[in-house]
C-alpha positions in Angstrom: 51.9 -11.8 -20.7 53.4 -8.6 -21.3 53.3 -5.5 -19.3 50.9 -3.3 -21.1 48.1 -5.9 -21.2 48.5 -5.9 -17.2 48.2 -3.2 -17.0 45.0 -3.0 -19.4 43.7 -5.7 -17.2 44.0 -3.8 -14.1 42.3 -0.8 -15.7 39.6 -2.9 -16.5 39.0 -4.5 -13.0 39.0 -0.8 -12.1 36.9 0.6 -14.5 34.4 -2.5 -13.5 34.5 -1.8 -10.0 33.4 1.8 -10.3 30.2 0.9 -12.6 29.3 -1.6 -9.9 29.2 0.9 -6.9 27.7 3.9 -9.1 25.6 1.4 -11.3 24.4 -2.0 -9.4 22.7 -4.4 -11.9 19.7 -5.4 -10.3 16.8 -7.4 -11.6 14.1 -6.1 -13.0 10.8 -6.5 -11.6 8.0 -5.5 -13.6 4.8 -3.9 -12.5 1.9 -7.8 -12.8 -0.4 -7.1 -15.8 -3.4 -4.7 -14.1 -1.7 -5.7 -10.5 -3.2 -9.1 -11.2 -6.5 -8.1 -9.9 -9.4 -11.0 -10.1 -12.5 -10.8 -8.2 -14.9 -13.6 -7.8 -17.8 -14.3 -6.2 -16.8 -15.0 -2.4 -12.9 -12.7 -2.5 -11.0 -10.6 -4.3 -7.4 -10.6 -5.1 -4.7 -8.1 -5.6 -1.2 -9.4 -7.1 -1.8 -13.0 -5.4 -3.5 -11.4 -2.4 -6.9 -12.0 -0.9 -8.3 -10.3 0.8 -9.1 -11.4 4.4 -7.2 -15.0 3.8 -3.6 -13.9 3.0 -1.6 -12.7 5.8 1.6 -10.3 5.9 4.4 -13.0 5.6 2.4 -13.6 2.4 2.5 -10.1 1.0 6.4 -10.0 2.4 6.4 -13.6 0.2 4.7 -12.4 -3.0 6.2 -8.3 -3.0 9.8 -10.0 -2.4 10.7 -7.0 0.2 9.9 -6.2 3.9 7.9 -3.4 5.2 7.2 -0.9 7.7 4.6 -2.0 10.1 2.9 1.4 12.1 -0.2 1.2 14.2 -2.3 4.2 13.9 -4.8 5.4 15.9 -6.4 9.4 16.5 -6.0 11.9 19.2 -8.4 11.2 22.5 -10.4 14.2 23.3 -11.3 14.8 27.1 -14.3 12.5 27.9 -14.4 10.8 25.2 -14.0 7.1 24.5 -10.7 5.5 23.5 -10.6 6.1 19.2 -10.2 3.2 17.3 -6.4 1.6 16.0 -5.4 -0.3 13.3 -2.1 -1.7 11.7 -0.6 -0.8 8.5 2.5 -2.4 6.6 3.8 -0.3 4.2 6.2 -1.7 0.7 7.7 1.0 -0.5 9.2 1.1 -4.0 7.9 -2.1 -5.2 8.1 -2.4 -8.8 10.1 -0.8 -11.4 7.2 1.3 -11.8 7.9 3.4 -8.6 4.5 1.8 -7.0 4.2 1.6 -3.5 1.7 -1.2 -1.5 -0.3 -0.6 1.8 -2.0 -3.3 3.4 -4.1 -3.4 6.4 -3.9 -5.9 8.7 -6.7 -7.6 11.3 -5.8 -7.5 14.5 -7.6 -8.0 17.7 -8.2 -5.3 20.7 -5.9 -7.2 23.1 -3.2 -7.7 20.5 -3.4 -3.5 19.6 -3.5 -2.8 22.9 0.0 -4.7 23.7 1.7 -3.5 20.5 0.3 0.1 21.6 2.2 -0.1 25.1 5.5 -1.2 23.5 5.1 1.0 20.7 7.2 4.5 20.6 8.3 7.4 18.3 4.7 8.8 17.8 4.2 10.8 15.1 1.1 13.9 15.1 -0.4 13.8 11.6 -2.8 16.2 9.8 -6.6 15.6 11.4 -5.5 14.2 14.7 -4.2 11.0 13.2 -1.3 9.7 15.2 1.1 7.2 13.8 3.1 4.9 16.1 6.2 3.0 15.4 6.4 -0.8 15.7 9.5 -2.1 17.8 11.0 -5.0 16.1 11.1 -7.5 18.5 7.7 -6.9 17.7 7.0 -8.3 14.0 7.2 -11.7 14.4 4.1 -11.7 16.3 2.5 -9.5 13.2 3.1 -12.4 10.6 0.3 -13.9 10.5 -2.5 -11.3 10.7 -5.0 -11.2 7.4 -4.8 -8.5 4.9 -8.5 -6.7 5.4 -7.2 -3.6 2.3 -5.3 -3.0 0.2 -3.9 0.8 -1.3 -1.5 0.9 -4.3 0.7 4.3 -4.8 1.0 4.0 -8.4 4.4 4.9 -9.2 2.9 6.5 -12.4 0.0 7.6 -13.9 -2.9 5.0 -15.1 -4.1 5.2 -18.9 -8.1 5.4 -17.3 -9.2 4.9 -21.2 -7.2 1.6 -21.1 -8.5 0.7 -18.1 -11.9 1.1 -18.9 -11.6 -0.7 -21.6 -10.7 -4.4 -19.4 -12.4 -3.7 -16.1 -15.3 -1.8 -17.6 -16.9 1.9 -16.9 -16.8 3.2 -13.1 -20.2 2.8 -11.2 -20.1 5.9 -9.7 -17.8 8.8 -10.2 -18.0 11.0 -6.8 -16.2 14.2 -5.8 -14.7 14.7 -2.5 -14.7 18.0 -2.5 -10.9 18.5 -1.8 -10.3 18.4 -5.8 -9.9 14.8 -5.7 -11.6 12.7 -8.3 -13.3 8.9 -7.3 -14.1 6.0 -9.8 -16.2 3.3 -7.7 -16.2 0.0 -8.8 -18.1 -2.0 -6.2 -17.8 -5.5 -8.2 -13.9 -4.9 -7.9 -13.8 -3.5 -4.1 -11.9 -0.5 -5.6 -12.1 3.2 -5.5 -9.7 4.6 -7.7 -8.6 7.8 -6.9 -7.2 10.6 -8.9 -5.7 13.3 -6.3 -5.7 16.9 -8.1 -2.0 16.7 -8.4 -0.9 13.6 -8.2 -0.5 9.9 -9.6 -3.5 7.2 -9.3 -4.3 6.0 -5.6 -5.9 2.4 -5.7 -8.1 1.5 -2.5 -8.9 -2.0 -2.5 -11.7 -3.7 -0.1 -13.6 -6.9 -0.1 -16.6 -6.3 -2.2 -19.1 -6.8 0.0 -17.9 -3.9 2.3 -17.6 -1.8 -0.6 -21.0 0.4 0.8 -19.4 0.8 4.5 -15.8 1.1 4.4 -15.6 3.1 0.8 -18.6 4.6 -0.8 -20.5 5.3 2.6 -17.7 7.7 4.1 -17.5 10.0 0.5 -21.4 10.4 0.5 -21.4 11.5 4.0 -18.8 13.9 3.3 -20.3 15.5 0.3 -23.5 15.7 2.8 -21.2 17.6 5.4 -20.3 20.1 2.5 -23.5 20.6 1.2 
């Protein structure tokens, strides 16, 4: 072999390494059709989710990445009972869309209460909401709680005409009052959010909490503003 096709070899192995570190091929992974969302008459499921039988090492399974787990819970005011807590697991950067996934998970008192005295780093939100990292030693103990929600980020924006046109026309449509549009679709669990300026926000609950968890709090708010 003669010198100048070495040396054309070399520059190739070169040139190859740099578009690997600035350019990593990675697989695509496209957005599931609609999120794969089918309800039926006694669940409903989210891209292979159920709600309320799937647990987190099945979202972890089925979203092919890990997530961060926080437990949130609000500010106690003097006198006043302990607030509620809850866990969340958060996938960020799913698809190729840009979407990101939040699930809740069921957990019982005893099981918040321990993960609340190893917990640390907390974090004050806006409203009194305080968010509370998980320590890892942690997670393995988390694996197997039930999804109760589900909240998709949509990476981008939702053509609403299209769909309308598979799942059908909204229920209700409801104001919040803070510029942010809701579509209710109680047969689907969902209320699909358009923030006034931002991408689709899609909050997913078994249907037959639909009333109390979702359609319940944004009446009583619009009362409150009234």
């Amino acid at each position: 072999m003669s010198t100048k096709w070495i040396y054309r070899i070399i520059a190739g192995l070169a040139i190859a390494a740099v578009l690997y570190v600035f350019f990593p091929n990675s697989e695509p992974n496209p957005r599931p059709t609609w999120w794969n969302i089918q309800p039926n008459s006694t669940t409903l499921s989210v891209l292979g989710l159920s709600l309320n039988k799937s647990q987190l090492n099945d979202a972890i399974h089925s979203l092919k990445t890990h997530p961060k787990v926080a437990l949130f819970t609000r500010r106690q005011g003097e006198n006043q009972p302990e607030p509620p807590m809850h866990l969340e697991a958060y996938f960020e950067d799913v698809f190729d869309e840009g979407d990101s996934i939040i699930v809740t998970l069921l957990a019982d008192k005893k099981l918040l209460q321990h993960i609340k005295k190893e917990a640390y780093q907390p974090e004050w939100m806006p409203n009194d909401v305080i968010r509370v990292s998980i320590r890892q030693k942690l997670y393995p103990s988390l694996q197997h709680l039930a999804i109760s929600s589900i909240t998709i980020l949509a990476g981008r924006q939702i053509e609403f005409e299209a769909f309308q046109e598979h799942f059908g026309k909204p229920d209700k449509i409801l104001s919040d009052g803070q510029g942010n549009a809701h579509f209710l679709y109680p047969q689907l669990g969902l209320d699909l959010i358009q923030p006034a300026g931002g991408t689709h926000i899609l909050q997913f609950v078994s249907p037959d909490v639909f009333d109390q968890k979702l359609l319940q709090p944004l009446v009583n708010k619009q009362r409150k503003q009234g």
